[in-house]
LUMVOMAR-596849 format. One record per residue (C-alpha): residue number from 1; chain; x, y, z. Coordinates in nm, 4 decimals, always signed. Layout:
// residues N
<site><num>NUM</num><chaine>A</chaine><u>X</u><v>Y</v><w>Z</w></site>
...
END
This chain:
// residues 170
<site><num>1</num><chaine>A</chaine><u>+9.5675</u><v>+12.0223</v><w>+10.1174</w></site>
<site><num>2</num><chaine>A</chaine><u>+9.2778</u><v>+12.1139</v><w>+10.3276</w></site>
<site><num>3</num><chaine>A</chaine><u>+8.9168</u><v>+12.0582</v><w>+10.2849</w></site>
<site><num>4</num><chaine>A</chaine><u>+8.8478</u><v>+12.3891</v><w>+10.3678</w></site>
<site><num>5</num><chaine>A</chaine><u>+9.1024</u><v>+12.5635</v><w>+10.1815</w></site>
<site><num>6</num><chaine>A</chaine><u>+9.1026</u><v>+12.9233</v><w>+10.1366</w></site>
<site><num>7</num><chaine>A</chaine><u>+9.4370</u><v>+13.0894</v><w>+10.0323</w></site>
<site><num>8</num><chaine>A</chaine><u>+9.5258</u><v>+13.4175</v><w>+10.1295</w></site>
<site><num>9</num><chaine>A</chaine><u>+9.8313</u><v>+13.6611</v><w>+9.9883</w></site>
<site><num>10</num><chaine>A</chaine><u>+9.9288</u><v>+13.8775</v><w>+10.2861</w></site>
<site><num>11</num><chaine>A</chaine><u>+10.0494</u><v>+14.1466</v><w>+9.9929</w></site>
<site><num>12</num><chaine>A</chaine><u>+9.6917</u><v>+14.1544</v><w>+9.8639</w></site>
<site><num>13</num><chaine>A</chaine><u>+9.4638</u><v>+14.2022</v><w>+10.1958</w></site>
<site><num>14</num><chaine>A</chaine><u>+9.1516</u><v>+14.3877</v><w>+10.1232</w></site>
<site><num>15</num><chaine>A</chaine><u>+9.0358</u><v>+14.6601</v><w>+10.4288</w></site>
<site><num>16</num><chaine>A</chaine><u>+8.6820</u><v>+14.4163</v><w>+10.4032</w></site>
<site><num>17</num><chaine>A</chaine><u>+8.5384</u><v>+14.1442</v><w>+10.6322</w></site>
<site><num>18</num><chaine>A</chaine><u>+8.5792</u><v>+13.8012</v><w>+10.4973</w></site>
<site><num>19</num><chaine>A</chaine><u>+8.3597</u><v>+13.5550</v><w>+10.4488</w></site>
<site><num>20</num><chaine>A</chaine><u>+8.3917</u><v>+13.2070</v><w>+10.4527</w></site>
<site><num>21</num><chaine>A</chaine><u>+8.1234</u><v>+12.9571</v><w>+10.3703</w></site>
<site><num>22</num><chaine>A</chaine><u>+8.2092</u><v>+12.5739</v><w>+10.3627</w></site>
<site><num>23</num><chaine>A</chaine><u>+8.0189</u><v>+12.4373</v><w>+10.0907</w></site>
<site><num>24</num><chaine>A</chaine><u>+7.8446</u><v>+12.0979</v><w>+10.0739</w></site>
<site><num>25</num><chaine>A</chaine><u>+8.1450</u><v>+11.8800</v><w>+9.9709</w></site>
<site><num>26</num><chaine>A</chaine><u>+8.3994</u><v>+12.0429</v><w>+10.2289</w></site>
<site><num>27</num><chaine>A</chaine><u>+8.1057</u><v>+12.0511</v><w>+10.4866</w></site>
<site><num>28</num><chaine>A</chaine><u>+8.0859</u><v>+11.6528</v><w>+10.4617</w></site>
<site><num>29</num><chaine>A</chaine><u>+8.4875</u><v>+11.5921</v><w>+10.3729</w></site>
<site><num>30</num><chaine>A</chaine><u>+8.5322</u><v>+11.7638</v><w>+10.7264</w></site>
<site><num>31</num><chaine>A</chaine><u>+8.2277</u><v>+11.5869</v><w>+10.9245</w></site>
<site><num>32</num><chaine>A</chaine><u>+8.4617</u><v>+11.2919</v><w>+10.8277</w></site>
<site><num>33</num><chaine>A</chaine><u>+8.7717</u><v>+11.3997</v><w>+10.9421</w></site>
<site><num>34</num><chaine>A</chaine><u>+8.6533</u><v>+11.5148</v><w>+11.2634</w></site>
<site><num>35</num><chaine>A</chaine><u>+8.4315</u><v>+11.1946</v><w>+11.3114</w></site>
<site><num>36</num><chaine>A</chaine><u>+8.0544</u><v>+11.4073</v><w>+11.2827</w></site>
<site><num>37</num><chaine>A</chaine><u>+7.7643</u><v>+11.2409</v><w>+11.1790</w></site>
<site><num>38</num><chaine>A</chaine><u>+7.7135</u><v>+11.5773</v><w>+10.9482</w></site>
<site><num>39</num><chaine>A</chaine><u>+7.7533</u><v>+11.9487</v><w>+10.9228</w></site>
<site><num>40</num><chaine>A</chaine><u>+7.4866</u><v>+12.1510</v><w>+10.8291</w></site>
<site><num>41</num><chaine>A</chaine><u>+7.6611</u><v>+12.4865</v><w>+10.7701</w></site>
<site><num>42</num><chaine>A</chaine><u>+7.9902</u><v>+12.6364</v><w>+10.8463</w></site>
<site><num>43</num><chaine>A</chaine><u>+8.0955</u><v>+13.0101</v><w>+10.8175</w></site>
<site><num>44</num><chaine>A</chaine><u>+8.2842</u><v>+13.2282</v><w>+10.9621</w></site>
<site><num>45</num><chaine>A</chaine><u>+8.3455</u><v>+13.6240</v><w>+10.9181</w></site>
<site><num>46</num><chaine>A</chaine><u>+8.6918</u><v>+13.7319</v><w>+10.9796</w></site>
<site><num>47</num><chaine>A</chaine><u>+8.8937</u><v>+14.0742</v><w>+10.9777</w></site>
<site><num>48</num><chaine>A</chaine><u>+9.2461</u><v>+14.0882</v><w>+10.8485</w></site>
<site><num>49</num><chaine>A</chaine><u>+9.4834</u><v>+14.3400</v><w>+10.9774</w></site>
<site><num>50</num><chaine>A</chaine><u>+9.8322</u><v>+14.3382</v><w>+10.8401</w></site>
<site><num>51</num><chaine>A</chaine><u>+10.1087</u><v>+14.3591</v><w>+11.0786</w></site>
<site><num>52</num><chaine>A</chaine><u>+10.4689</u><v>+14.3898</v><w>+10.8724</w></site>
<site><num>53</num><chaine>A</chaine><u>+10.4826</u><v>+14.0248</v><w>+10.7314</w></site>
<site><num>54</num><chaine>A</chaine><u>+10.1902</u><v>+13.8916</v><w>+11.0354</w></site>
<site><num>55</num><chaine>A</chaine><u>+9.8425</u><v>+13.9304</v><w>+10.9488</w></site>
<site><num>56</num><chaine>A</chaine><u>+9.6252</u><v>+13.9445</v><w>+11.2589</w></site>
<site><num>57</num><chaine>A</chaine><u>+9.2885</u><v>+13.7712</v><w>+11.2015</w></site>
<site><num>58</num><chaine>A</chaine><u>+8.9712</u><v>+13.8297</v><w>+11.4320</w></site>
<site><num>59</num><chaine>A</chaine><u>+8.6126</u><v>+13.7515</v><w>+11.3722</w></site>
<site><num>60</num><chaine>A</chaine><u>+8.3552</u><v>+13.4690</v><w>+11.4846</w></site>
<site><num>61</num><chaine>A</chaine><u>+8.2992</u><v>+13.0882</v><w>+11.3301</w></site>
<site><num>62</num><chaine>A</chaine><u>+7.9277</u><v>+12.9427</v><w>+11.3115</w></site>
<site><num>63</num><chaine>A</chaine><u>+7.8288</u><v>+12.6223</v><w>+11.2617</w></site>
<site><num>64</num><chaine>A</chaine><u>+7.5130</u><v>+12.3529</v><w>+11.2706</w></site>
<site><num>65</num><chaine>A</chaine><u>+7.6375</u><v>+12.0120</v><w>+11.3071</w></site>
<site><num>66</num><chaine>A</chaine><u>+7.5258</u><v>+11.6668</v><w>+11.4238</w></site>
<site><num>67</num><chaine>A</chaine><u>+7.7167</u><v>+11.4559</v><w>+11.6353</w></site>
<site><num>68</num><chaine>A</chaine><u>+7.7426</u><v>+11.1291</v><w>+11.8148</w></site>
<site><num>69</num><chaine>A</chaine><u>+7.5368</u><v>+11.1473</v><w>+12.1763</w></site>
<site><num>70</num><chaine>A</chaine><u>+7.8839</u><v>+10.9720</v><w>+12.3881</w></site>
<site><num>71</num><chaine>A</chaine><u>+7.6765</u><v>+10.8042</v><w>+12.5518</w></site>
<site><num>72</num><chaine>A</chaine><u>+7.3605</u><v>+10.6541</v><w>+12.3645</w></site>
<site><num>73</num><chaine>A</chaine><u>+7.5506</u><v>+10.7431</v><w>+11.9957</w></site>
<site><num>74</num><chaine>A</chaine><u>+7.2109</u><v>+10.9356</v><w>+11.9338</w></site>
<site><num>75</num><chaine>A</chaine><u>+7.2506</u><v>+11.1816</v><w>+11.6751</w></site>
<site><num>76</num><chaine>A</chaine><u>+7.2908</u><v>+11.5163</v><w>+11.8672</w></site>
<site><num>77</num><chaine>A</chaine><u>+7.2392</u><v>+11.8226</v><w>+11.6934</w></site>
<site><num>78</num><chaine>A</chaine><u>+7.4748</u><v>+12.1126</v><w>+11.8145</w></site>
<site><num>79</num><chaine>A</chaine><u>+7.4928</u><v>+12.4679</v><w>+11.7117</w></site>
<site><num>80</num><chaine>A</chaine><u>+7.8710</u><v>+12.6216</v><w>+11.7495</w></site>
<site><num>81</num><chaine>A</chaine><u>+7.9523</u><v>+13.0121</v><w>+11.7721</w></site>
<site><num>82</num><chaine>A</chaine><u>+8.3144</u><v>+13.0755</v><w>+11.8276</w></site>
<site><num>83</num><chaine>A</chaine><u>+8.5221</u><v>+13.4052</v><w>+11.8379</w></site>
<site><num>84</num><chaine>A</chaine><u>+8.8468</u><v>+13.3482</v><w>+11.6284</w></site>
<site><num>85</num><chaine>A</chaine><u>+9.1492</u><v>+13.5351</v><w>+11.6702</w></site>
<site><num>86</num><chaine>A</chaine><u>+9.4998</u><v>+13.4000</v><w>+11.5288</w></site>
<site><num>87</num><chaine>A</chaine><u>+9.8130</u><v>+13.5312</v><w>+11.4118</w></site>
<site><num>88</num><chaine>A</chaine><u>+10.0063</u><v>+13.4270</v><w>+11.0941</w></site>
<site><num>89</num><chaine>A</chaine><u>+10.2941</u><v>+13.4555</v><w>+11.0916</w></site>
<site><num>90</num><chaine>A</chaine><u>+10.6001</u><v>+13.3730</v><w>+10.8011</w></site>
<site><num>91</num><chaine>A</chaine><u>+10.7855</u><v>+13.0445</v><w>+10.8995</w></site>
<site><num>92</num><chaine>A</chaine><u>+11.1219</u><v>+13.1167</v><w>+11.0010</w></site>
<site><num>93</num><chaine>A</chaine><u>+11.4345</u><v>+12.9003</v><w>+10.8719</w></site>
<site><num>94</num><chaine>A</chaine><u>+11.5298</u><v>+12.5973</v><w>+11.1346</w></site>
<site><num>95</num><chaine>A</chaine><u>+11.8755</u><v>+12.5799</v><w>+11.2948</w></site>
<site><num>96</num><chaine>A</chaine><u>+12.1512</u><v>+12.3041</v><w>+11.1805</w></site>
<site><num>97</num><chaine>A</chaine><u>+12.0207</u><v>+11.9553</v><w>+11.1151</w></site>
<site><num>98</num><chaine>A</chaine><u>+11.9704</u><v>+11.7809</v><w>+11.4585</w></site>
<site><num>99</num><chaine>A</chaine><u>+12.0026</u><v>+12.0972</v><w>+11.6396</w></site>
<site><num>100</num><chaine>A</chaine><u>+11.6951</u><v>+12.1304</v><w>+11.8767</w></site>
<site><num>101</num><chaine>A</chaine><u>+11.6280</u><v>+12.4621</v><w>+11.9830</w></site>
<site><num>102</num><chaine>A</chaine><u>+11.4177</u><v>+12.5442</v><w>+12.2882</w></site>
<site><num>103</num><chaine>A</chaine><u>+11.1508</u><v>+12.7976</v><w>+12.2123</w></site>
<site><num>104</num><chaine>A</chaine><u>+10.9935</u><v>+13.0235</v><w>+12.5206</w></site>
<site><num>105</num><chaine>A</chaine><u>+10.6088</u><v>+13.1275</v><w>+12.3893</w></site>
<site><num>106</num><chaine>A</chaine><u>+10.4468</u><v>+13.4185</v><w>+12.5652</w></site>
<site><num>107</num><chaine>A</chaine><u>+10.0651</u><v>+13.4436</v><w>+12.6171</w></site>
<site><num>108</num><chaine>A</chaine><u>+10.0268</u><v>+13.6020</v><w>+12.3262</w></site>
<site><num>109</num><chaine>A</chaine><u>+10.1460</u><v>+13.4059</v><w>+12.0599</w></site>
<site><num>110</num><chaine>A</chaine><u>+9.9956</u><v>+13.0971</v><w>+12.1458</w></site>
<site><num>111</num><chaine>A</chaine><u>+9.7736</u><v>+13.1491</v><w>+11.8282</w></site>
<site><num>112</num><chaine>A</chaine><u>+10.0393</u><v>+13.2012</v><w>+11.6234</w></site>
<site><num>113</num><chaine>A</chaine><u>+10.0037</u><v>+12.9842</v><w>+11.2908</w></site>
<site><num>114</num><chaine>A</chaine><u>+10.3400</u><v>+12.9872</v><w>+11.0571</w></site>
<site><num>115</num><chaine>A</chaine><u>+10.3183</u><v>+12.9949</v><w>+10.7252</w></site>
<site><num>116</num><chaine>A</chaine><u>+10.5803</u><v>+12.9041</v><w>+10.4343</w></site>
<site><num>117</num><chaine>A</chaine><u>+10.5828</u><v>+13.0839</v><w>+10.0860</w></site>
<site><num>118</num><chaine>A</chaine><u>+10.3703</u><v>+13.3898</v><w>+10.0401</w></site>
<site><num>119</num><chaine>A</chaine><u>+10.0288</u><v>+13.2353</v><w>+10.1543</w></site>
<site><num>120</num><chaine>A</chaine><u>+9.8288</u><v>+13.1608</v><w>+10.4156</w></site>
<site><num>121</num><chaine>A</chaine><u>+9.5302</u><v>+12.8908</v><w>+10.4872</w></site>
<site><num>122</num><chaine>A</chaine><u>+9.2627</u><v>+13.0986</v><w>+10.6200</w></site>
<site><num>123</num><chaine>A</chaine><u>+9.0072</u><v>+12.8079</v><w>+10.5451</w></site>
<site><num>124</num><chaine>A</chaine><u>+9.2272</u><v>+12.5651</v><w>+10.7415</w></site>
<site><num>125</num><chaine>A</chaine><u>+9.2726</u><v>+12.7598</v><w>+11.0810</w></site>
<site><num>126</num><chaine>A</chaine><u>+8.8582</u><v>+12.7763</v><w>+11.0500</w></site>
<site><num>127</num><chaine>A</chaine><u>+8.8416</u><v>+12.4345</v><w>+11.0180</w></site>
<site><num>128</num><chaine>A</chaine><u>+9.1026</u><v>+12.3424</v><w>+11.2994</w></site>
<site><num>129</num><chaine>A</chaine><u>+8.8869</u><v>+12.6370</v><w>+11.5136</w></site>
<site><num>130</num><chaine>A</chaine><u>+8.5596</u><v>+12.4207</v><w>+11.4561</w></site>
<site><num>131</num><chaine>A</chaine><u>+8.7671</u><v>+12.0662</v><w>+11.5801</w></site>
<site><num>132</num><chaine>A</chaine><u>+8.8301</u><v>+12.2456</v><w>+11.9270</w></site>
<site><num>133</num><chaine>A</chaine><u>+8.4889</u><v>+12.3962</v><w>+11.9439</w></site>
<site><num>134</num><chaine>A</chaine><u>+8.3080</u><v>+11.9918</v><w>+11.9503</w></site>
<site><num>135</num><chaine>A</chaine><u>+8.2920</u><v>+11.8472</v><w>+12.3051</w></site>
<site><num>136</num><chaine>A</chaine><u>+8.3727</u><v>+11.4970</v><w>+12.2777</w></site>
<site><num>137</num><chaine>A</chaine><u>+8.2127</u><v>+11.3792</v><w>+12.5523</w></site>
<site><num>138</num><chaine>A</chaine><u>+7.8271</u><v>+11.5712</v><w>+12.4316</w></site>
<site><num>139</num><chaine>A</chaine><u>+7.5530</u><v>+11.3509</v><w>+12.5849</w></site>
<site><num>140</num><chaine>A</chaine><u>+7.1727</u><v>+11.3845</v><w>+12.4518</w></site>
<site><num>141</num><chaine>A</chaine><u>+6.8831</u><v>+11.3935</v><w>+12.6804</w></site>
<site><num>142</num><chaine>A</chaine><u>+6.8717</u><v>+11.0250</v><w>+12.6933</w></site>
<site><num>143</num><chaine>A</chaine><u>+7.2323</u><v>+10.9536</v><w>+12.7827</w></site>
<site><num>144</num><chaine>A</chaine><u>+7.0772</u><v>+10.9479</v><w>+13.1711</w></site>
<site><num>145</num><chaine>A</chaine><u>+6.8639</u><v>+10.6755</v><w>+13.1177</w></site>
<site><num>146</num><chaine>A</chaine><u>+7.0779</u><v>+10.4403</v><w>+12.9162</w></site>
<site><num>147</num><chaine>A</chaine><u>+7.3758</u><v>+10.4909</v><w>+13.2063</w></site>
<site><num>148</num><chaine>A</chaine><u>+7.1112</u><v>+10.3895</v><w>+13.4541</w></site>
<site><num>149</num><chaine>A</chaine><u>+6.9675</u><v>+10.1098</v><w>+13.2530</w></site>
<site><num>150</num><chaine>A</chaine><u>+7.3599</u><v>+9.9844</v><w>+13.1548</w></site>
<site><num>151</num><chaine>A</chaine><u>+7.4425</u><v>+9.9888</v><w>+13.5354</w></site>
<site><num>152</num><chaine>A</chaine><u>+7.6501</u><v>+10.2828</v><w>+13.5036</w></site>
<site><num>153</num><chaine>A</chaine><u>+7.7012</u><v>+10.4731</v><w>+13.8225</w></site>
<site><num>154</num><chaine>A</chaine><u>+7.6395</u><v>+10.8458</v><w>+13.8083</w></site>
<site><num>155</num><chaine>A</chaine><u>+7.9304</u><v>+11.1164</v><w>+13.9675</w></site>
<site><num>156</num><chaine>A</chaine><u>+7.7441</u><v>+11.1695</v><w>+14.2511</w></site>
<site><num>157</num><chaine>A</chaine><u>+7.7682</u><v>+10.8105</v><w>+14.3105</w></site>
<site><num>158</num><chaine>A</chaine><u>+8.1414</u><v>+10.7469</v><w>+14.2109</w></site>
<site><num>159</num><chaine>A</chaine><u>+8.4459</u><v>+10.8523</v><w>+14.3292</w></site>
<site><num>160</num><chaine>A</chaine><u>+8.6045</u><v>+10.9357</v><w>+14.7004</w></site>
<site><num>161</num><chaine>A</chaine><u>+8.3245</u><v>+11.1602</v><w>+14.7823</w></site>
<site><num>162</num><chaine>A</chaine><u>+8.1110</u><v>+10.8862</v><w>+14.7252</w></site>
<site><num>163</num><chaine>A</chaine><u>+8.2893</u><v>+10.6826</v><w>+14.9854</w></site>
<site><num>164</num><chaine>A</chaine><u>+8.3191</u><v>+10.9162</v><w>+15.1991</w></site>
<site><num>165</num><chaine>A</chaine><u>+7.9366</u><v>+10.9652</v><w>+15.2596</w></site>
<site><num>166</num><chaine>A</chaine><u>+7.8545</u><v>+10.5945</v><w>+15.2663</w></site>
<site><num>167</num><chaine>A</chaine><u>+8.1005</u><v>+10.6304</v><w>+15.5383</w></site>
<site><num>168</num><chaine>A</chaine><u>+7.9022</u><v>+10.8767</v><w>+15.7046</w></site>
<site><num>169</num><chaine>A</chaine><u>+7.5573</u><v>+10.6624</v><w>+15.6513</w></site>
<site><num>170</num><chaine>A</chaine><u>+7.7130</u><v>+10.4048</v><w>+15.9074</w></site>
END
């Protein structure tokens, strides 16, 4: 089960916006999982539009959190706004056991998210929207000097561009 769980019944979709808030236990259950220092807030507004079985979903995620500077491990406060827009759509039965079938995805269901019974995890596909939203590699506005002071090269000075103007120098 999630930390962000929110069920929905495709049969029972209301013609309203809705709103998701992550309160303070799922807000710090989730910093965990996704290795935050914290999050502050997490929402998201999202339309549902039913589609025969699918249920289209559109609408935005917001969020405050504070990570890890990847350089310095500073805490680094970030603010996240994301559009959202999946597709749920019901599971469908597997072949034979063993049998591997080769699936060919178009563009547009790359977003698709199955789902088994008669419910979907709206909270869930928020959650797994905020994971790709964080940067891993954030840095903080001292992440400069403590490269420089660890004897870390910066890009400019790395790589075969590098080489080849110190080729040019000479």
């Amino acid at each position: 089960m999630s930390e962000f769980s929110r069920m929905i019944d495709p049969r029972r979709i209301e013609a309203r916006p809705y709103r998701l808030e992550a309160n303070e236990a799922e807000r710090a259950a989730l910093a965990e999982r996704f290795g935050l220092v914290a999050i502050g807030r997490l929402e998201a507004q999202v339309e549902l539009e039913r589609d025969g079985e699918a249920v289209d979903a559109t609408g935005e995620l917001e969020a405050e959190i504070v990570q890890s500077c990847a350089v310095t491990g500073e805490d680094l406060p970030v603010s996240i706004r994301e559009p959202l827009a999946f597709r749920f759509v019901p599971e469908q039965p597997r072949g034979g056991e063993g049998e591997e079938e080769e699936i060919e995805l178009e563009a547009g269901e790359l977003d698709e998210i199955p789902y088994a019974d008669s419910q979907f995890d709206l909270g869930e596909a928020v959650a797994q929207s905020l994971a790709l939203a964080i940067d891993p590699y954030a840095t903080g506005p001292n992440a400069d000097a403590a490269r420089k002071q660890a004897g870390l090269l910066d890009e400019d000075s790395t790589g075969p561009f590098a080489a080849l103007k110190g080729l040019k120098k000479e």
